[in-house]
ZADO-1210 file (C-alpha; in nm, 4 decimals, padded with zeros to 6 digits):
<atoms>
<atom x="10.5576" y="05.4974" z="06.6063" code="UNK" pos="1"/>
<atom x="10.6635" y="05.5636" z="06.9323" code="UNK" pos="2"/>
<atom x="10.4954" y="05.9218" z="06.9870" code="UNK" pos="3"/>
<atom x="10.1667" y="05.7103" z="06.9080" code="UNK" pos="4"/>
<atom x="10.2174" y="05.4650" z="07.1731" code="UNK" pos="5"/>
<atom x="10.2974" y="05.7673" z="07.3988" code="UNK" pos="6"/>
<atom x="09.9913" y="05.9452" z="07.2966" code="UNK" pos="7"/>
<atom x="09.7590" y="05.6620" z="07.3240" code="UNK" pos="8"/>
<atom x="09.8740" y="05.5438" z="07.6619" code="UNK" pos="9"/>
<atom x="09.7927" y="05.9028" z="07.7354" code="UNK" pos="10"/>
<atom x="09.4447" y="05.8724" z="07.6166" code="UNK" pos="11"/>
<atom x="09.3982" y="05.5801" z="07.8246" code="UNK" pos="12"/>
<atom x="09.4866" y="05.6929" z="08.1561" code="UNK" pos="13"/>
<atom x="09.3451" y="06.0074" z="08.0978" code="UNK" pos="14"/>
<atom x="08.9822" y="05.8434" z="07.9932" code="UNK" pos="15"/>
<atom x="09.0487" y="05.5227" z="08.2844" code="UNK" pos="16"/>
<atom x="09.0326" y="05.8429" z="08.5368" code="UNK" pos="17"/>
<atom x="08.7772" y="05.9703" z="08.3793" code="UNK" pos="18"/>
<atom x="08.5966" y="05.6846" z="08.4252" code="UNK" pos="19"/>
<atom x="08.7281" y="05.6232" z="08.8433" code="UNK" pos="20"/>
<atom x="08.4364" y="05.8217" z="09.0637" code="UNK" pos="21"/>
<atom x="08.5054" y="06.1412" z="09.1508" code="UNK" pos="22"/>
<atom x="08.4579" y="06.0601" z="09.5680" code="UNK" pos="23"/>
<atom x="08.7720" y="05.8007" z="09.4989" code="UNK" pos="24"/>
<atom x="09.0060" y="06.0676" z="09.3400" code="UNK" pos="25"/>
<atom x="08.8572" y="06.3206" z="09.6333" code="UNK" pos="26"/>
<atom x="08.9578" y="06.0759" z="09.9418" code="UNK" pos="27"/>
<atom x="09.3501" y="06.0831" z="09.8174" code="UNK" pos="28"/>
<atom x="09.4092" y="06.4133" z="09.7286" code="UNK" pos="29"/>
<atom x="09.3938" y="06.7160" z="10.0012" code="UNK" pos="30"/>
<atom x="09.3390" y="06.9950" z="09.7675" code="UNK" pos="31"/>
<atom x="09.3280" y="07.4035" z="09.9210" code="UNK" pos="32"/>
<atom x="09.2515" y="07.7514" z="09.7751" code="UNK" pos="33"/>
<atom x="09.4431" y="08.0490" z="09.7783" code="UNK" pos="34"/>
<atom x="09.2772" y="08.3808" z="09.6980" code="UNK" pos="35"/>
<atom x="09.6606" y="08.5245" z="09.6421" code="UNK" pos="36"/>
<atom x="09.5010" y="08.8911" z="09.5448" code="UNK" pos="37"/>
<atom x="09.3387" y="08.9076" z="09.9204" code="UNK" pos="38"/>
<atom x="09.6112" y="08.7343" z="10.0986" code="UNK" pos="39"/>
<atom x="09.8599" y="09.0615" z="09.9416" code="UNK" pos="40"/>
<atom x="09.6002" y="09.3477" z="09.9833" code="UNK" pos="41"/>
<atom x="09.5153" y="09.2427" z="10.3582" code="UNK" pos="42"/>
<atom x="09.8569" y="09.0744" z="10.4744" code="UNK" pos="43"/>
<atom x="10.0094" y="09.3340" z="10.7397" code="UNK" pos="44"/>
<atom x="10.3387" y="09.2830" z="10.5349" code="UNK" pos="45"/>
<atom x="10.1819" y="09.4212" z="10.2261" code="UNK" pos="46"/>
<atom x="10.0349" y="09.7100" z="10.4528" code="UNK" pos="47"/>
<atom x="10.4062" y="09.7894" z="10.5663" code="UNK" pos="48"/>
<atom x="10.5323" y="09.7693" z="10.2319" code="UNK" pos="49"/>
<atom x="10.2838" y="10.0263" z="10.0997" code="UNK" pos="50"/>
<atom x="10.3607" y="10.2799" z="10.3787" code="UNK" pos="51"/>
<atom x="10.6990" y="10.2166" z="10.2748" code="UNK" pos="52"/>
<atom x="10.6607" y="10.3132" z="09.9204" code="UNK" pos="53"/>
<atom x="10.4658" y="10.6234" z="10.0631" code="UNK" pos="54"/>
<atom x="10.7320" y="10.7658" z="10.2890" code="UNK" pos="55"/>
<atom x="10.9949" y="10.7037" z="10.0327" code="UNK" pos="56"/>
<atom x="10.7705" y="10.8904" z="09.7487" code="UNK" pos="57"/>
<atom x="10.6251" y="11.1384" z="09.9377" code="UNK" pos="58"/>
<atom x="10.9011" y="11.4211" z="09.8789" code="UNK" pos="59"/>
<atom x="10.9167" y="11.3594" z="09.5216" code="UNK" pos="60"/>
<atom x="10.5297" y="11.4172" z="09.5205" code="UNK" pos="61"/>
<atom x="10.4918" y="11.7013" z="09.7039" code="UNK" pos="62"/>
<atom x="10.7787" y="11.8360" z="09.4381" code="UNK" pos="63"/>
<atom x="10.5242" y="11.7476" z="09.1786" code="UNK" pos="64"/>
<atom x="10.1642" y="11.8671" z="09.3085" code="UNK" pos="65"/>
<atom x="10.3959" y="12.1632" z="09.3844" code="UNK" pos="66"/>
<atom x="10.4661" y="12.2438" z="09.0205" code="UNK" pos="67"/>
<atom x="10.1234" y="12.1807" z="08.9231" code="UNK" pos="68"/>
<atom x="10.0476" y="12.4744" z="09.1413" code="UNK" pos="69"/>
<atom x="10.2794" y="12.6826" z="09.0125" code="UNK" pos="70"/>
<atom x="10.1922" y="12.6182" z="08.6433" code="UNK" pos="71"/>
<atom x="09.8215" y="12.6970" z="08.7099" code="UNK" pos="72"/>
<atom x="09.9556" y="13.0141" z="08.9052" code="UNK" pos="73"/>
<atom x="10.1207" y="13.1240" z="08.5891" code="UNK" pos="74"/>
<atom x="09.8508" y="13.0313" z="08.3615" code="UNK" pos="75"/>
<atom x="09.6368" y="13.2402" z="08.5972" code="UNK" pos="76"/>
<atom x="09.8489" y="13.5040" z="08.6150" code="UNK" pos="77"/>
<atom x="09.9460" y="13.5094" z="08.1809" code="UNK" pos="78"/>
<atom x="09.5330" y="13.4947" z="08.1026" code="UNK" pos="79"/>
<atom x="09.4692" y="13.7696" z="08.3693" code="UNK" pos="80"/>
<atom x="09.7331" y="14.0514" z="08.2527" code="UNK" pos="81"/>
<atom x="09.7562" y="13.9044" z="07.8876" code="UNK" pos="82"/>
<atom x="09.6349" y="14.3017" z="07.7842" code="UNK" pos="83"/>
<atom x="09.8883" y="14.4920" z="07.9833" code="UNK" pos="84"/>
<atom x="10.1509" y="14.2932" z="07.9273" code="UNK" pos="85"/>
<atom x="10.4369" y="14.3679" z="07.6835" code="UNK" pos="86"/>
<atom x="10.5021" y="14.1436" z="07.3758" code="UNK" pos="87"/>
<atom x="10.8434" y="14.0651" z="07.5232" code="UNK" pos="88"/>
<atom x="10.6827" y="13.9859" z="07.9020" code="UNK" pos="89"/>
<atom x="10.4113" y="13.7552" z="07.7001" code="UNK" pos="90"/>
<atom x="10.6522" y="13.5704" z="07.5145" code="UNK" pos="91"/>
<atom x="10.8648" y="13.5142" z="07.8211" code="UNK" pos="92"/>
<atom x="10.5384" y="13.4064" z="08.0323" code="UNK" pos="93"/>
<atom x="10.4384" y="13.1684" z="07.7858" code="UNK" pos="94"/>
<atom x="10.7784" y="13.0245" z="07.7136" code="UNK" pos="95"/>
<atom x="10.8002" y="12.9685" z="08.0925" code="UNK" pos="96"/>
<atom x="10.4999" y="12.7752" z="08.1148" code="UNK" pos="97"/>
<atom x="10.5710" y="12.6311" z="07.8141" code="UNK" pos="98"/>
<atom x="10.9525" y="12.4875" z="07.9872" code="UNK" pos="99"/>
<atom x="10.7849" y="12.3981" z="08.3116" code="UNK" pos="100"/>
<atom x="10.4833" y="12.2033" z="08.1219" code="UNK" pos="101"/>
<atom x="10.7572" y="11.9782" z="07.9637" code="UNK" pos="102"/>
<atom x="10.9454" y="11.9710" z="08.3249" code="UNK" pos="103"/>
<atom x="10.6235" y="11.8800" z="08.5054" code="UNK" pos="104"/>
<atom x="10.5892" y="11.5793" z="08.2195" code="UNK" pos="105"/>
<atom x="10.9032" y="11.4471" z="08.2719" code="UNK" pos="106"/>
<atom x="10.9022" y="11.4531" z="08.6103" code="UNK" pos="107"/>
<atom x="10.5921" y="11.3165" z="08.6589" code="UNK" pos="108"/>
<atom x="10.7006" y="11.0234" z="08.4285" code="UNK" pos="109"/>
<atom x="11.0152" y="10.9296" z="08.6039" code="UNK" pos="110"/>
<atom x="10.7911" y="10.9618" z="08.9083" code="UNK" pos="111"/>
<atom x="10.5277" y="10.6885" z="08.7680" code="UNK" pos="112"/>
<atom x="10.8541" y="10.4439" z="08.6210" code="UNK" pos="113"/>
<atom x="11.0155" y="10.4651" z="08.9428" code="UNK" pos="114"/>
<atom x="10.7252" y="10.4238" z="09.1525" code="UNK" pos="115"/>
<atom x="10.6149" y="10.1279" z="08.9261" code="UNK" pos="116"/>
<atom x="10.9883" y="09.9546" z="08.9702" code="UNK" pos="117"/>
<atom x="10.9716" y="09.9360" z="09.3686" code="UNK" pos="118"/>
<atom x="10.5995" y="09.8893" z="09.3691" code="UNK" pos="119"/>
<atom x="10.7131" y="09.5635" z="09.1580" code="UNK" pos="120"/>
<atom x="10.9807" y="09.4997" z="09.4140" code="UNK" pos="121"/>
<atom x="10.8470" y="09.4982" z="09.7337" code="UNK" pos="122"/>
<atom x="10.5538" y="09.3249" z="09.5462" code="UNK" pos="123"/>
<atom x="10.7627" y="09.0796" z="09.4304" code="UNK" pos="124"/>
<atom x="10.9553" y="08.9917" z="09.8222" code="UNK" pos="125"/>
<atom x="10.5708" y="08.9731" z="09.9803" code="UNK" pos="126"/>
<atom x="10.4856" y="08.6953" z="09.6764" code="UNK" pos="127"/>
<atom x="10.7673" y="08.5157" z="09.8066" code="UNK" pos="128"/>
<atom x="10.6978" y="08.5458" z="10.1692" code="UNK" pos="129"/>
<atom x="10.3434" y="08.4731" z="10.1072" code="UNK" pos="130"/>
<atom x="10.4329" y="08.1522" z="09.8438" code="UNK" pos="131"/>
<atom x="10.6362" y="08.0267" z="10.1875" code="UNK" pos="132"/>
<atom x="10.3561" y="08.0246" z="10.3944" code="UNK" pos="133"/>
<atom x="10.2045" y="07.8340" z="10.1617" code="UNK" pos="134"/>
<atom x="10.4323" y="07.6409" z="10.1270" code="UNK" pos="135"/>
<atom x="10.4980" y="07.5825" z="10.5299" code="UNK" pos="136"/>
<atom x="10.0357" y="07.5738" z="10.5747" code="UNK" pos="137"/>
<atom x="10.0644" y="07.3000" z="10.3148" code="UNK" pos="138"/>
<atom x="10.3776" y="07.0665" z="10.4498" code="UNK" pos="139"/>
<atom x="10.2045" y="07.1331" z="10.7882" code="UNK" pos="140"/>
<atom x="09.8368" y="07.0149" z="10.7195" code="UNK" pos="141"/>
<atom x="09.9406" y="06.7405" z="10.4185" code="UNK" pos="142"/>
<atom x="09.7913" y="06.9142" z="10.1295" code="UNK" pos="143"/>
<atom x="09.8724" y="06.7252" z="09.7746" code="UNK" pos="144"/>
<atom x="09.7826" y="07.0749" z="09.6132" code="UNK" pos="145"/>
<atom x="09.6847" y="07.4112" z="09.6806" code="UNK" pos="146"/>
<atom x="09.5711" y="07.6325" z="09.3949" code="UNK" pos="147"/>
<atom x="09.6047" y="08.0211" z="09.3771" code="UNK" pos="148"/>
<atom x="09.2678" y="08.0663" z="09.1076" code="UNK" pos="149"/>
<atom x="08.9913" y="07.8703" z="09.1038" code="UNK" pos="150"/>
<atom x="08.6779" y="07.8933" z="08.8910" code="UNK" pos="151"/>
<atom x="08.4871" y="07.8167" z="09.2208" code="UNK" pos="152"/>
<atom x="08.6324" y="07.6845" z="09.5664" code="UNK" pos="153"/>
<atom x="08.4102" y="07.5883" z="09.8268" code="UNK" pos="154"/>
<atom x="08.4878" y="07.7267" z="10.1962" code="UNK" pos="155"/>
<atom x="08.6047" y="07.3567" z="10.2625" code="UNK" pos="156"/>
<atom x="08.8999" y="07.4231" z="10.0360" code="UNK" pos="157"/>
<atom x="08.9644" y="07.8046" z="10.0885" code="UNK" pos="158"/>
<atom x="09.2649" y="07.8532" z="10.3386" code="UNK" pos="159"/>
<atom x="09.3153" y="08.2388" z="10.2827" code="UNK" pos="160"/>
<atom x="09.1890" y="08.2890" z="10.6507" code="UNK" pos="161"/>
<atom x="09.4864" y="08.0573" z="10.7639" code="UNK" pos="162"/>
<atom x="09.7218" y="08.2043" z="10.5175" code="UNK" pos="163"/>
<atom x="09.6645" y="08.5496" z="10.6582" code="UNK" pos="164"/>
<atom x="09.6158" y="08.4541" z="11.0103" code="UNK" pos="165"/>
<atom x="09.9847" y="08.2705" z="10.9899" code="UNK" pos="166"/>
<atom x="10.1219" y="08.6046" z="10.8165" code="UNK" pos="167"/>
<atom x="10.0297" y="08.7684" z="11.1350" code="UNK" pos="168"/>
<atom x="09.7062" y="08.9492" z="11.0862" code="UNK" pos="169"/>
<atom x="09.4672" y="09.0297" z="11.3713" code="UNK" pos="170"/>
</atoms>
């Protein structure tokens, strides 16, 4: 019994603001936009982190591009003197490339997982600085709510501009 009285008093303020004109429920609430995906690809703070992530990876890459070169060196070298070459000397070639194929795969993996984990990191601390400003634009300028995805948002309610200006950009 009670769940119905819930759900019907529901109903009823939910239809009673349907009914209340839309300019009414405008002139209280301050509503803003977020586009959150611009804000992190154009925020100088997501511009350091990614040279960041760069310098820390680099090594690790040029280890890996290196290998590649080296397998297609030995490919090269296995397809080119496959005739001369002694059963013995073409079972060794192949098992070589064979060991550094599966070497080149697992590095490359643990490459991609690691890279993934601090890309997911710093991601994560330049959300939080960037769900501060918000927070800070919005106690500032007396927004009610500001929204992060929008189906449309007029340039009225869009505040990325002030979002990235505040986060420093030029």
């Amino acid at each position: 019994m009670r769940i119905r009285t819930i759900v019907f008093r529901t109903v009823v303020c939910v239809l009673g603001a349907g009914a209340m004109p839309v300019s009414a429920l405008s002139a209280e609430l301050k509503i803003g936009y977020v586009n959150a995906v611009k804000v992190i690809e154009e925020a100088p703070q997501g511009e350091a982190a990614l040279k960041k992530l760069e310098a820390e990876f680099a090594p690790r890459d040029k280890q890996i591009v290196e290998m590649q070169n080296k397998l297609k060196q030995l490919e090269q070298e296995l397809e080119k003197n496959a005739l001369v070459l002694k059963d013995t000397e073409h079972r060794s070639k192949e098992f070589e490339i064979v060991s550094l194929k599966r070497d080149l795969r697992r590095a490359t993996q643990e490459f991609r997982e690691d890279y993934n984990l601090r890309r997911n990191e710093e991601l994560a601390a330049l959300q939080k600085i960037v769900q501060k400003t918000i927070a800070e634009i919005a106690k500032l300028e007396n927004y009610d709510l500001i929204l992060e995805s929008a189906v449309y948002a007029g340039p009225k309610a869009d505040i990325t501009e002030k979002i990235l200006k505040k986060l420093g950009k030029k």
